[in-house]
C-alpha positions as CSV (number, residue, x, y, z in Angstrom):
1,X,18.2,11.1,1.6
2,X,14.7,10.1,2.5
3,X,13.5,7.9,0.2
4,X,9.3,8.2,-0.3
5,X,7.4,5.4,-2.0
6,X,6.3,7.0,-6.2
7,X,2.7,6.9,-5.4
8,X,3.1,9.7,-3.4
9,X,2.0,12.4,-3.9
10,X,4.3,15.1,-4.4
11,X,3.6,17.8,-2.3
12,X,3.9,15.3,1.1
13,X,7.3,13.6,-0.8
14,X,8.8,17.5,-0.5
15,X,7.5,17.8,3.0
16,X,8.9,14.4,4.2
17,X,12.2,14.9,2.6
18,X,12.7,18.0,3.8
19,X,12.3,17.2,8.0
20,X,14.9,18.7,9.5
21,X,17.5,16.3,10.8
22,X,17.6,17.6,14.3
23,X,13.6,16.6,14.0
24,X,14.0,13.5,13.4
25,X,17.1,12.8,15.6
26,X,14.2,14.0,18.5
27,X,12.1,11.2,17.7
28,X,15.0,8.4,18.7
29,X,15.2,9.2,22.2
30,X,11.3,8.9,22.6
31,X,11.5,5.5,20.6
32,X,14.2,3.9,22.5
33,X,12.2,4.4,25.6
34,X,8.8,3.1,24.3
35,X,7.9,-0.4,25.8
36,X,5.9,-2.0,23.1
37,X,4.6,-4.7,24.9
38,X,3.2,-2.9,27.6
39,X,1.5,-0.4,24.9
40,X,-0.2,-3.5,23.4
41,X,-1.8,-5.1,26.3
42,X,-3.1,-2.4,27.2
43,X,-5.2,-2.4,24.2
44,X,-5.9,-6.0,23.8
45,X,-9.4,-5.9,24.9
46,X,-10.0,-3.4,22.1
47,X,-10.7,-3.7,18.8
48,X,-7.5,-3.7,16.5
49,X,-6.3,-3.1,12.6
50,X,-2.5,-3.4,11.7
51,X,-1.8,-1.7,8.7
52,X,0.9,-2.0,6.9
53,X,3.4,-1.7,3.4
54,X,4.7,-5.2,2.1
55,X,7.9,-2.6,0.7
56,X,8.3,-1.2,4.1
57,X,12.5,-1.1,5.0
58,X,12.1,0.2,8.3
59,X,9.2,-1.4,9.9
60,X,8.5,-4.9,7.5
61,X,5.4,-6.9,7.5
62,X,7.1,-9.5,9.8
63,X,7.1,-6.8,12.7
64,X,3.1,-6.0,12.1
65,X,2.4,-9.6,11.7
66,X,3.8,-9.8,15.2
67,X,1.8,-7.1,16.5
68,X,-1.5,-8.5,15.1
69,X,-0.6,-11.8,16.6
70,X,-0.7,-9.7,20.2
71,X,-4.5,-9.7,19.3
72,X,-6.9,-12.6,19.1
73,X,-9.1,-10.2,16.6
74,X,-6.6,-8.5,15.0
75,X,-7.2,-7.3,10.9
76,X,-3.9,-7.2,9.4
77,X,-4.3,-5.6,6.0
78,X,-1.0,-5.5,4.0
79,X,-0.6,-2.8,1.5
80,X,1.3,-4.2,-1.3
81,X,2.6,-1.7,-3.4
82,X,3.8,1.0,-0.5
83,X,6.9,1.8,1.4
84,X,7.2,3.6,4.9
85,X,5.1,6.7,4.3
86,X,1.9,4.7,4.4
87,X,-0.7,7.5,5.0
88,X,0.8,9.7,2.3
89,X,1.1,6.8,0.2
90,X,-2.5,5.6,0.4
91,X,-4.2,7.5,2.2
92,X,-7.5,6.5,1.0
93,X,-6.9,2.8,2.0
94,X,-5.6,3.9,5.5
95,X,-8.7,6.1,6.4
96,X,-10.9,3.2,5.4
97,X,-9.7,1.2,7.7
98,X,-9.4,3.8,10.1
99,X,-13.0,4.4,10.0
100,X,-14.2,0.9,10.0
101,X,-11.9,0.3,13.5
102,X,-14.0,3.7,14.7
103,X,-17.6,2.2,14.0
104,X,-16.3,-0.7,15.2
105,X,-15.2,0.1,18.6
106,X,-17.8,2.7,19.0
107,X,-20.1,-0.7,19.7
108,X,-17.5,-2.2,21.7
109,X,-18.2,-2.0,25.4
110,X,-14.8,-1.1,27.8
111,X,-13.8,-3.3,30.4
């Protein structure tokens, strides 16, 4: 059973529990053959905010505190209080941080 954090809000917990297995079995194959490293290097020049749940199973805080240590610049802003589902969780936290990376790489100039 999918398990999605109380502060959600119900209508997204419905949707999320009810992905279809073969759906989410899809996803694997695409992961397994993601190079992280590569991915973040690309970006490093870049502006960069980590966000992430302290009550996160699947992905813990230790694997975004990695990520933001990829990044001399890196925000890392840890959500205390939410699980995996992040954007459904807090959705109003995640877009303000969203937006402030936005404004703030709309002044940052591209190698």
């Amino acid at each position: 059973m999918t398990s999605v954090s109380a502060g959600a809000d119900p209508a997204d917990r419905t949707r999320a529990c009810a992905a279809p297995p073969d759906t989410v079995r899809g996803f694997r194959v695409s992961l397994a053959d993601h190079e992280p490293r590569a991915a973040l290097e690309a970006c490093r020049a870049l502006p960069v905010v980590v966000v992430c749940s302290a009550r996160d199973r699947l992905l813990p805080p230790s694997h975004s505190r990695a990520i933001a240590d990829a990044f001399p610049s890196c925000r890392l802003v840890l959500c205390p209080d939410a699980g995996h589902m992040l954007p459904l969780e807090r959705p109003d936290e995640v877009t303000s941080h969203l937006a402030a990376l936005v404004r703030e790489a709309e002044d940052t100039e591209c190698e």
